[in-house]
C-alpha positions as CSV (number, residue, x, y, z in Angstrom):
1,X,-11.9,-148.1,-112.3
2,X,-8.2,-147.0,-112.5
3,X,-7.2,-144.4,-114.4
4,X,-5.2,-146.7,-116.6
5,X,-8.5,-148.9,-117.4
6,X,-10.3,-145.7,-117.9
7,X,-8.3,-144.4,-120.7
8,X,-7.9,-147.3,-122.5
9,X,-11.7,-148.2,-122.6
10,X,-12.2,-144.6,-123.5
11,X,-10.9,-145.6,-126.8
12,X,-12.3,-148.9,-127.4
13,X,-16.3,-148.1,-125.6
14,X,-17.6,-148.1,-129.2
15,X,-16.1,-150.7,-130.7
16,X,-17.2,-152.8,-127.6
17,X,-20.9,-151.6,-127.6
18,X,-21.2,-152.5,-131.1
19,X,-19.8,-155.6,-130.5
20,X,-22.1,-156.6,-127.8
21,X,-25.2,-155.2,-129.8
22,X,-24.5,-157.0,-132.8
23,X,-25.7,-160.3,-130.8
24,X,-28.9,-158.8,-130.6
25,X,-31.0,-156.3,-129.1
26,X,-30.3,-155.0,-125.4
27,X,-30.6,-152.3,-123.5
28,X,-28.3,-149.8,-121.8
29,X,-27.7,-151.3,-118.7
30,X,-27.7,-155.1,-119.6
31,X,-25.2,-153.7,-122.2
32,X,-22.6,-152.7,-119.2
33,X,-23.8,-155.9,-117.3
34,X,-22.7,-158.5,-120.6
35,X,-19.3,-156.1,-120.9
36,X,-17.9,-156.4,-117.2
37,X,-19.7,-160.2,-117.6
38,X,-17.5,-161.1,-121.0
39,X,-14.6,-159.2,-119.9
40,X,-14.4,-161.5,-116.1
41,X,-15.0,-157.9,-114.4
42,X,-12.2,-156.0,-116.2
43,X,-14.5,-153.5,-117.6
44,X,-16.8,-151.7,-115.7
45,X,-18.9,-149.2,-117.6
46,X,-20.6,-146.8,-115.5
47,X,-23.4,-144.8,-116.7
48,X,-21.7,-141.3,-116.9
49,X,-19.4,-143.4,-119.8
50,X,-22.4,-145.8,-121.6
51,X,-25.0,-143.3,-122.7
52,X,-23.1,-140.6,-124.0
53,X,-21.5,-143.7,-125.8
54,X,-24.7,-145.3,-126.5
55,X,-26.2,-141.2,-128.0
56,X,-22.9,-141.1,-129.7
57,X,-23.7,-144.0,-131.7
58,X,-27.6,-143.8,-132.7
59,X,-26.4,-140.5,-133.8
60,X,-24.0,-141.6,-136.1
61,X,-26.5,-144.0,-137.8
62,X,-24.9,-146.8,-135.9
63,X,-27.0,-148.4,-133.5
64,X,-30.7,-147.4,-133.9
65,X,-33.3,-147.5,-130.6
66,X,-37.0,-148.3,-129.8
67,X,-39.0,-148.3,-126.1
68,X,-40.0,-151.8,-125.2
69,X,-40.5,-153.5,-122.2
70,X,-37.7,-154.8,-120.3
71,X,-38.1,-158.6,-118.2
72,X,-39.0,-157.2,-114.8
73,X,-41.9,-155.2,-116.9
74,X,-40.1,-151.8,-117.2
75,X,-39.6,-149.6,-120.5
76,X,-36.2,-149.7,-121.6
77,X,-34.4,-148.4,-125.2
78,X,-33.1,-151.6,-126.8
79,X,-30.5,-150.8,-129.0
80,X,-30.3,-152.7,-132.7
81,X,-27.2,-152.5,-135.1
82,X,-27.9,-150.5,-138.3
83,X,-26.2,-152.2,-141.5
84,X,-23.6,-149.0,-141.1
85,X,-23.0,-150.2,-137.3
86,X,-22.1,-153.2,-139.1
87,X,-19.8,-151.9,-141.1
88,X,-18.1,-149.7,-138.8
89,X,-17.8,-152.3,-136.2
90,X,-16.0,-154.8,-138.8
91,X,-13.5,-151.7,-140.3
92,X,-12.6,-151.6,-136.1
93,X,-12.4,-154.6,-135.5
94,X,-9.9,-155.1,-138.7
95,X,-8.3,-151.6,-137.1
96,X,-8.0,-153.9,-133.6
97,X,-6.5,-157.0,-135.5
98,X,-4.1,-154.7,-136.7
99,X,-3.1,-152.6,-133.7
100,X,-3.1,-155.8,-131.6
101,X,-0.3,-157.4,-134.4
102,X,1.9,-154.2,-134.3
103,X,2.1,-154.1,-130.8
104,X,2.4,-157.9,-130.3
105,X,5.4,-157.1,-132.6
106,X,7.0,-154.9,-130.8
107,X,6.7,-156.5,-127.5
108,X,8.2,-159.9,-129.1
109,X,11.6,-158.1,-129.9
110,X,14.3,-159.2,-128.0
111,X,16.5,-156.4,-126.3
């Protein structure tokens, strides 16, 4: 990943995790797998990144875990959004709307 990429997904992991939890449960890898899938490969989110991310959040009260059995028969934590996740991931996504506008903004004035 460049550096470039790498800083700016440093600041938008969480909101992106929360994002792809919110369709359901998952677990950590399949998380980076539907990220670099939905994003056409732009994102790649390597381990050393995802589950201090993934910690992060369940700590916060965000996303909350439980063992189960993953499709090729291994244990797995799938990861759930709590009803603060929820909130949280709609006040960043309002944060992103808003971010997006001012920049978009800025790039649309003429010199």
């Amino acid at each position: 990943m460049t550096q470039e990429k790498s800083e700016f997904l440093k600041g938008t992991l969480d909101m992106l995790i929360l994002k792809v939890v919110a369709l359901g449960p998952i677990h950590g890898y399949a998380i980076s797998q539907r990220i670099q899938q939905i994003s056409r490969d732009f994102f790649q989110v390597h381990q050393g990144s995802l589950y201090p991310a993934l910690h992060r959040l369940e700590d916060r009260g965000w996303l909350q875990a439980e063992w189960k059995d993953t499709d090729t028969g291994r244990e797995a934590k799938f990861y759930t959004l709590t009803r603060r996740g929820r909130k949280q991931l709609e006040a960043e996504l309002l944060n992103w709307e808003r971010l997006s506008d001012a920049v978009a903004l800025i790039l649309r004035t003429a010199e």
